[in-house]
N, C-alpha and C positions, 0 to 999 in steps of 0.2 A: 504493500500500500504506500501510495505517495503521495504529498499535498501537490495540490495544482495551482491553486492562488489564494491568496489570503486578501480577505476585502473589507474595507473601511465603510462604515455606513453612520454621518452624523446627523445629530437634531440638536434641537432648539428649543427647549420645553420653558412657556412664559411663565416668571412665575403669577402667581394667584394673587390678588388683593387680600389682605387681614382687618379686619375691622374698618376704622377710617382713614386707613391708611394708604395714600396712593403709588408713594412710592418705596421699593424696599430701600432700610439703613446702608445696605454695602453698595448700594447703584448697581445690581444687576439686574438687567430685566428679564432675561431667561437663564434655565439653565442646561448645559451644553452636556451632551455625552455622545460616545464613540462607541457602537456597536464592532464589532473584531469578528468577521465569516471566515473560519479556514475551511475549504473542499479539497476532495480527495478524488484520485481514478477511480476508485472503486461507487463514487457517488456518495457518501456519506459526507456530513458536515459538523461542526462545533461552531459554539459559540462563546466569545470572551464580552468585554466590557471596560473599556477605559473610561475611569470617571472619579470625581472627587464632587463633581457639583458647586461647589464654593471656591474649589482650591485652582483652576483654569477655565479660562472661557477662551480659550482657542482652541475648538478641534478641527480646524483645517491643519495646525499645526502638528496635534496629537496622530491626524491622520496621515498627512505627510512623513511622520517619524516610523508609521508602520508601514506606507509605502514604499518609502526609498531607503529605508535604514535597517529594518528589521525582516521585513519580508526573504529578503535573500538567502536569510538563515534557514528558512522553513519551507521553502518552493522547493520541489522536488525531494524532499527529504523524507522519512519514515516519520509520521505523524506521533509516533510507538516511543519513539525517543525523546520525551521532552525535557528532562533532564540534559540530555547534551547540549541539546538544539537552543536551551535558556541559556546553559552555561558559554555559550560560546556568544550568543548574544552579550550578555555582561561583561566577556572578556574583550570584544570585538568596541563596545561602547566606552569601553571604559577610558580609555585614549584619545578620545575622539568627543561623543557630545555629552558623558559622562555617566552616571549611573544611579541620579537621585531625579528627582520632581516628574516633571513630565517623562522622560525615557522611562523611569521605571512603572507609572502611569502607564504607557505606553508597551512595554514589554508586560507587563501585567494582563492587558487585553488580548494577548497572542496568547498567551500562556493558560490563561482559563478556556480560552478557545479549545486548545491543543488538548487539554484533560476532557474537557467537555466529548471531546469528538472521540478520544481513545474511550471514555466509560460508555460513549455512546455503541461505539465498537463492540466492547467489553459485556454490551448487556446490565451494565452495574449503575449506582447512584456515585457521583464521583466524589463522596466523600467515602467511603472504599476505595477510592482510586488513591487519595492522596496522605489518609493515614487510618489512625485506630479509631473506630465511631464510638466518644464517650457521651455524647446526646441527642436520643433520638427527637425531643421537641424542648426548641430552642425558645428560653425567656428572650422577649422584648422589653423595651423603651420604647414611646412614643417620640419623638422629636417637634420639635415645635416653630414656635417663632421669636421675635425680637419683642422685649416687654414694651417696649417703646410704641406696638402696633397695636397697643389695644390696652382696655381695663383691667383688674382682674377676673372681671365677671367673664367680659371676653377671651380672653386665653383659656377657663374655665371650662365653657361651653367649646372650645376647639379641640378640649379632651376627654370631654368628656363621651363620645362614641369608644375610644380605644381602652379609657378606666372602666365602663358597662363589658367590656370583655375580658375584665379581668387583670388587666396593665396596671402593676404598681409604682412604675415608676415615668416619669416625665423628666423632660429636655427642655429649657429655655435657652433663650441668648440676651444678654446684656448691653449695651451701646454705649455713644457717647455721655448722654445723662442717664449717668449710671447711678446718680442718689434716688432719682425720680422711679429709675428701672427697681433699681433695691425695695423700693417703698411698694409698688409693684408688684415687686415678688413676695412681701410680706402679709400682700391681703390676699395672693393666689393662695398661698401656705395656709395662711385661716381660711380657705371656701373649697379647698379637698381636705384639710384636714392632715391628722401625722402619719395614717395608712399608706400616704402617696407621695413616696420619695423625687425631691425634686433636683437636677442636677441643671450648671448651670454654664452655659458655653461663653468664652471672653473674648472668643474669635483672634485673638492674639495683640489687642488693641492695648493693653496698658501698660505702664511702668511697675516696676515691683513695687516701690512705695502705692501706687495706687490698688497695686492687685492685693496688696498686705490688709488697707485697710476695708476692701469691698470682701474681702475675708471673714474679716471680721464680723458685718455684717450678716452675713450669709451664713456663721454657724450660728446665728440666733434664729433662723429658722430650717435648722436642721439638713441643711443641701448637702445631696449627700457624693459630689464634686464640683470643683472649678476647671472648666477643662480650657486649655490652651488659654490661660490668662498673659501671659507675654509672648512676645516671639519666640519662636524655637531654637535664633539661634545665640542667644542671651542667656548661654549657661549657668553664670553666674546667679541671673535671675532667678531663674529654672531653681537651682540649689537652693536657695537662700528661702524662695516660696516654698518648698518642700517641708524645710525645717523648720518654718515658722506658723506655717498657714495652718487656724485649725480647720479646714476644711480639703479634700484630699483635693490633688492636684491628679489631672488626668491629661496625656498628649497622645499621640500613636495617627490620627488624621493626615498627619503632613511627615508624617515618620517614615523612611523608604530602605527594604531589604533588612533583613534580619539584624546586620550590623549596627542598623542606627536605633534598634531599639538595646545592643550592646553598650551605647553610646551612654543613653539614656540614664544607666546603669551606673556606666564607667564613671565617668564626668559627674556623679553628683550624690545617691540618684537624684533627677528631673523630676520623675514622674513616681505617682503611689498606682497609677490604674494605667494601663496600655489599652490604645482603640486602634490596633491593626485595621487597615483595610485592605480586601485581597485583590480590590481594583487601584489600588494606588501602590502599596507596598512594592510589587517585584511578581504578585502574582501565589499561588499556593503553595510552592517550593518555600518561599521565603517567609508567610504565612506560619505555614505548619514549624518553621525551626522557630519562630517569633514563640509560637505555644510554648514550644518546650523550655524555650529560656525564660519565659514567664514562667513553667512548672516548679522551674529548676528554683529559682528564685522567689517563688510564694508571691508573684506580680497577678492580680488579679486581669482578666481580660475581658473587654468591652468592646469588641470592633465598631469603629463609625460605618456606619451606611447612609450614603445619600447620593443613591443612583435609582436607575431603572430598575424594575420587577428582576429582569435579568442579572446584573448586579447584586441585588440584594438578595436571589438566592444564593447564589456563587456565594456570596456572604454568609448565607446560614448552615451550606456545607462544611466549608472551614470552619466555624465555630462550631460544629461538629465535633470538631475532633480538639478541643481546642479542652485542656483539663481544668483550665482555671475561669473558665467561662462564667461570666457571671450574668450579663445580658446583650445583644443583638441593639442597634440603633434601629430604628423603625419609624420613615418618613409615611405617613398615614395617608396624608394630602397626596403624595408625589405617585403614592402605588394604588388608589384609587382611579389617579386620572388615567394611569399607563396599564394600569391591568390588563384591558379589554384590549388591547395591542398586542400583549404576549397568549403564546399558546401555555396555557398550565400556569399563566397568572392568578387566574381564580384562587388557585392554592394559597397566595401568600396575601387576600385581600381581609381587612375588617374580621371581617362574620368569620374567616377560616381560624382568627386568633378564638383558641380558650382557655380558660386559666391565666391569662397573659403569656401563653407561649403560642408557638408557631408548630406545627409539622413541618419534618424536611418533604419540599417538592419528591412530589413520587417520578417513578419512569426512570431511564438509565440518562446519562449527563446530570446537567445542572435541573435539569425537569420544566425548563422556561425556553419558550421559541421565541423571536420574534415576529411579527408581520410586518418586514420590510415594506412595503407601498404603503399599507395603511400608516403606520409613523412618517416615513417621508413628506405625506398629504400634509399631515396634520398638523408638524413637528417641522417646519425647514427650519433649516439653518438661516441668519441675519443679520446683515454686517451690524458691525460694534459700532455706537457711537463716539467722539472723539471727548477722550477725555480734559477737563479744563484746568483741573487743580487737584492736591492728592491731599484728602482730608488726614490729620493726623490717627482716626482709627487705622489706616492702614496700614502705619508703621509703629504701632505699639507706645505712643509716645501718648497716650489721654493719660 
């Protein structure tokens, strides 16, 4: 068996209005992802997923990187091998356009493709493909939005379909008025109550003196993380919020190949909670050793998701196998809209959650097709508008 070509397929998903809010806190107006088709002689196919959702809005770029950089590796080769065929990618890259953010984004899509098509081969679910299955139904997290978008009544009621299924825990994000956000998240905390843990994203917008004292804050109503409160590459930060913060600090979203969550480790630690993701990280390869260094180390694991159906199975296969799992991110809004786009989407919508957990997708691969035309229709891609000025959330300086 041999690949015959490997194909890029992007979209452009708007996002939604939240309350009276008309436009989103970061200025994006859609969010971008990279469908990954490998075919084979034999007519068989896989499917991968490049995506962060937050973390790039160029996939002509992500695409380009899989048609002209990556592709080569895998055209004509044995589908059967993807362990080589990655590792020769990473070494091929690594001299060249290097081997963190988008490329491994990037090589992440080829690679969930490449499993996908071998379990699909195989007859098997590909989390047997890629290691030992320690959870057959996967706990979620809801993910949410910016407090900023609404009251607390309103963010309330935006969770309240995924808490009637059983979701104990919930996702916010914080912004530039982060007192007014705080006050916020004080009266969402009084209207679910101490059953419904809340964790709290920084997007990477502040200073340690700011992220110390919004810390603060936030263990008065019990959050039960602060994830990416500075930049990532503010070690010093990183360390010092660890050791100070009563509230746990969580990174792994912008975290890339098993190394950098070594990194993570080494240098501080950074991080109390890891949120691998198998569309951003490196892919499952790099994934699955992520688990095991978090085993190894008593690092509890959270993967972020914030992709397509598609993706976020791929997501709850890894976490599969993944022994320190604690919960799955789970964008509600995003897999509602896309559901009815994928084939065996159904499995991963609302109503399929109970108890607050998910079933793994049934069937051999990742258990999610896409319908190429119908997304395309629906979903094009849209030039970027030009940017005017770079607010200081985007460089961690609030």
């Amino acid at each position: 068996m041999k690949v015959t070509s490997v194909e890029t397929i992007p979209i452009g998903v708007p996002l939604a209005p939240v309350g009276e809010a008309s436009n989103h806190p970061l200025g994006i107006p859609t969010l971008p992802y990279v469908l990954v088709r490998v075919r084979t002689d034999e007519g068989l196919e896989g499917w991968g997923e490049i995506s962060d959702g937050w973390g790039y809005e160029y996939p002509g770029v992500a695409a380009a990187l899989v048609d002209e950089a990556l592709s080569r590796f895998v055209v004509g080769r044995d589908p059967r091998d993807v362990k080589i065929l990655v590792e020769r990618m990473w070494a091929w890259m690594r001299r060249r356009q290097g081997t963190t953010w988008l490329v491994a984004q990037a090589v992440s899509g080829v690679e969930i493709a490449l499993w996908d098509l071998d379990s699909r081969a195989a007859g098997i679910p590909v989390s047997e493909s890629i290691g030992t299955l320690v959870h057959s139904r996967i706990p979620i997290y809801a993910g949410g939005n910016f407090l900023g978008q609404g009251d607390a009544a309103t963010h309330a009621e935006f969770y309240r379909p995924a808490l009637e299924r059983g979701v104990d825990m919930i996702k916010v994000r914080i912004g530039v008025d982060w007192e007014h956000d705080l006050d916020v998240l004080g009266e969402l905390h009084e209207l679910l109550g101490p059953e419904v843990q809340i964790g709290v994203d920084g997007s990477e917008a502040y200073r340690a003196d700011t992220s110390l004292v919004i810390a603060q804050r936030m263990a008065e109503f019990d959050v039960a993380f602060f994830e990416e409160p500075t930049p990532r590459d503010d070690a010093g930060a990183l360390a010092r919020l660890v050791a100070e913060s009563p509230v746990p600090i969580a990174y792994g979203e912008h975290v890339h190949r098993a190394s950098g969550f070594r990194t993570l480790e080494d240098d501080g630690p950074l991080s109390d909670i890891w949120q691998p993701d198998v569309t951003v990280i490196g892919g499952y390869i790099e994934a699955t050793a992520t688990y095991e260094l978090a085993a190894d180390l008593g690092r509890p694991i959270s993967p972020h998701s914030a992709t397509t159906p598609l993706g976020f199975a791929a997501n709850l296969h890894g976490a599969a196998t993944a022994p320190t799992l604690t919960y799955v991110e789970y964008s509600a809004t995003a897999i509602a809209r896309l559901a009815s786009f994928f084939e065996g989407g159904e499995q991963l919508a609302l109503d399929a959650v109970e108890g607050g957990k998910l079933a793994l997708p049934t069937g051999p691969g990742i258990g999610v097709t896409p319908n190429v035309a119908a997304l395309q229709e629906a979903f094009p891609v849209r030039p970027l508008s030009p940017v005017d000025d770079m607010p200081p959330f985007y460089i961690g300086a609030v």
